[in-house]
N, C-alpha and C positions, 0 to 999 in steps of 0.2 A: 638744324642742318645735319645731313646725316654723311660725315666728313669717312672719306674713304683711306684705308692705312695704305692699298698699294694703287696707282694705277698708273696701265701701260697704254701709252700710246707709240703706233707703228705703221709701218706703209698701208698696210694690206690685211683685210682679212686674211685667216688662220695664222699670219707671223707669231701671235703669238702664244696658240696654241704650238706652233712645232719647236717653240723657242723653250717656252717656260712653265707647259701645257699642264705639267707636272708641279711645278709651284704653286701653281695656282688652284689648282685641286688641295694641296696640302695647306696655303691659306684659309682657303674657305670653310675645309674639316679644323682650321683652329680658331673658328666665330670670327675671321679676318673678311674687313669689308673691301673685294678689290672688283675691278673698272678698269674696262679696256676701250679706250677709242683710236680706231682705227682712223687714219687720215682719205683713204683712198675706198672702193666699193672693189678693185681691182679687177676693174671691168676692161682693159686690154689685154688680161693674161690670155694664154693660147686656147684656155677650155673654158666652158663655162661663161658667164654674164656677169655685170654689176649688181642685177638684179638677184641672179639666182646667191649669187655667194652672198646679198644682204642676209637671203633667208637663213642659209646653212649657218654664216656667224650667229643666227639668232637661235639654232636650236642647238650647236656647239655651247654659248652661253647659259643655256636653261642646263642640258646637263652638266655643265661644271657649278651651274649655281653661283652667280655673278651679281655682283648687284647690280652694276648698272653697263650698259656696251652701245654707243655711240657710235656713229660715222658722220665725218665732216665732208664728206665727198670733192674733195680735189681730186684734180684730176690727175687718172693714173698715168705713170711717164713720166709727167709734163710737171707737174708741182712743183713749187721752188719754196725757197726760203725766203720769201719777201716778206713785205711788212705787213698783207692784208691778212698772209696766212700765220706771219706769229701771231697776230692778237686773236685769232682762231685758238689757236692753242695754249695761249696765256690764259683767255676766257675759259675753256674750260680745264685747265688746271684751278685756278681763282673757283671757279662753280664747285666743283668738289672736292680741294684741299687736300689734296691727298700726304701722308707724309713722305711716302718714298713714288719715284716714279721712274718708270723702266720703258727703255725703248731697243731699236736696230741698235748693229753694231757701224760703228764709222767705218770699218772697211767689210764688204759681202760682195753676193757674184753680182745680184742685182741693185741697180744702181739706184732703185728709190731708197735701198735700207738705208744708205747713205745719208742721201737727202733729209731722209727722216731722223736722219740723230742728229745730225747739225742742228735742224728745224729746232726737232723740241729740246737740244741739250739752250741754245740760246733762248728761247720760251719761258724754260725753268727760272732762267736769271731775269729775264724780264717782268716776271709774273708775280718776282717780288718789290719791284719800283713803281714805289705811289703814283708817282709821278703820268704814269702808262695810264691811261682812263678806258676800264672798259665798267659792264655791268655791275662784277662783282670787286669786293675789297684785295686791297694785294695780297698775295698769297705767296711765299716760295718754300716748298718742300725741304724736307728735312736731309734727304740723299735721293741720289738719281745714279742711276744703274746703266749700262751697257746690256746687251744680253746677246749669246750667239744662236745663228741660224744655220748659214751657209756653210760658208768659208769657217775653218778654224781660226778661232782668234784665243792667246792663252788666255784664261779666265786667272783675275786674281782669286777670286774662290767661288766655290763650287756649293750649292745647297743638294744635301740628300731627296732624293724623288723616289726610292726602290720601292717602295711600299703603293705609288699609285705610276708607276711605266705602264702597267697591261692597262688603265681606265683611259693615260694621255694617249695611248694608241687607238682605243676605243673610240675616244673624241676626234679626234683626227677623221677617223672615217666621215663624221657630219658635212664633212667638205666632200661631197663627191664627187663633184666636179672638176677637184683636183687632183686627188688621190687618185687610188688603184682602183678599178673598174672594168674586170672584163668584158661586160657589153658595151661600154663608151664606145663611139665611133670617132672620137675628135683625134685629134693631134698628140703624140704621143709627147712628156715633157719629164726634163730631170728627177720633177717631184711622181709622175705619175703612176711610173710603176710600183710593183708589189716591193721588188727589194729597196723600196725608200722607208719603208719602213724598218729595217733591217738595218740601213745606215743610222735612224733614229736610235735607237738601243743601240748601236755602236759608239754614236759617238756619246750618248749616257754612261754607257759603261768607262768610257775613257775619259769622261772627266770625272768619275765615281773615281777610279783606282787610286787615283795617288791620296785621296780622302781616306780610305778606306771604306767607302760607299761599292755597290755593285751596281746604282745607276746617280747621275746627279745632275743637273746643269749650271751652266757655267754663265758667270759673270764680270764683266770688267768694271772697273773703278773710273768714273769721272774726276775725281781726286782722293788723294790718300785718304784711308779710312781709321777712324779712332777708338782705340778699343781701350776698356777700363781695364783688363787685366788679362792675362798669357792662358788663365786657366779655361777661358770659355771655348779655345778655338782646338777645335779635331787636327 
């Protein structure tokens, strides 16, 4: 079983590319096995298809070099935190074992990110009681993470990314049906102009600073976190 050290799951293709985009780049350059499943195909956004953004999260995936990236296809919008859809997400937490797993933050502009961290913050605690019968053996993860998108949320701390911001903006483009596009004829949206990229590196730099980083992203705590000793932390 080829057991994964992170994986995210999230509303929506690219979440978590504009979230962590930059993490995850710097995983995979340290032989880290990580895994993104996306809950939704984010086929009611304003631009773009289910279908077309399957594609682009697939070739966003090849260039960061993933091992593995899933979609459970709920439906966008409308998904809930019910019972059919935690054992969706219990199953594949239990499938691939991951130790750490990262999602939405509980509060953003759009209302799946939400939905989506309640979902998998209670999945996670599920996925480790026997009792739960799905395919695989019980599983629960070693920590589980918040991450931000949107909306500012304080991060209790922040991981270094400077050394790959110019590649996570690079990747970002593989969505283009979301991003910036000046032949697009659709509908213009928060994310889609050119200066969204510009807000991305802004708000990297602003949670770099107080690190002493020049770019970083930011993370919140599902519970307090336990460190062996004062000297490891920046």
């Amino acid at each position: 079983m080829n057991q994964l050290d992170v994986l995210i799951i999230c509303a929506h293709p690219d979440d978590a590319e504009i979230s962590v985009g930059g993490c995850i780049l710097k995983w995979v350059k340290a032989d880290k096995r990580v895994g993104i499943v996306d809950l939704t195909m984010g086929e009611r956004g304003s631009r773009g298809s289910g279908e077309l953004r399957l594609v682009e999260a697939d070739e966003a995936s090849k260039r960061m070099g993933i091992a593995i990236r899933e979609n459970l296809r709920m439906p966008d919008c409308f998904f809930e935190a019910n019972e059919e859809n935690k054992l969706k997400v219990i199953e594949v937490i239990r499938k691939h074992r991951p130790k750490i797993v990262l999602t939405n933050a509980l509060t953003d502009r759009h209302p799946d990110h939400a939905r989506a961290a309640s979902l998998v913050a209670d999945a996670c605690f599920y996925a480790g009681l026997p009792k739960i019968e799905t395919s695989n053996a019980a599983w629960r993860p070693q920590a589980f993470y918040h991450f931000n998108q949107d909306y500012y949320n304080q991060p209790d701390f922040v991981i270094d990314i400077t050394e790959f911001m110019d590649e996570k903006i690079e990747i970002l483009h593989a969505y283009k049906s979301q991003f910036y596009d000046p032949s697009s004829t659709e509908p213009e949206t928060p994310i889609s102009g050119n200066d969204f990229f510009e807000f991305i590196r802004a708000r990297a730099r602003d949670f770099g600073r107080p690190a002493g980083y020049q770019f970083a992203e930011g993370f919140i705590l599902a519970r307090p976190a336990g460190v062996q000793n004062l000297f490891g932390l920046d």
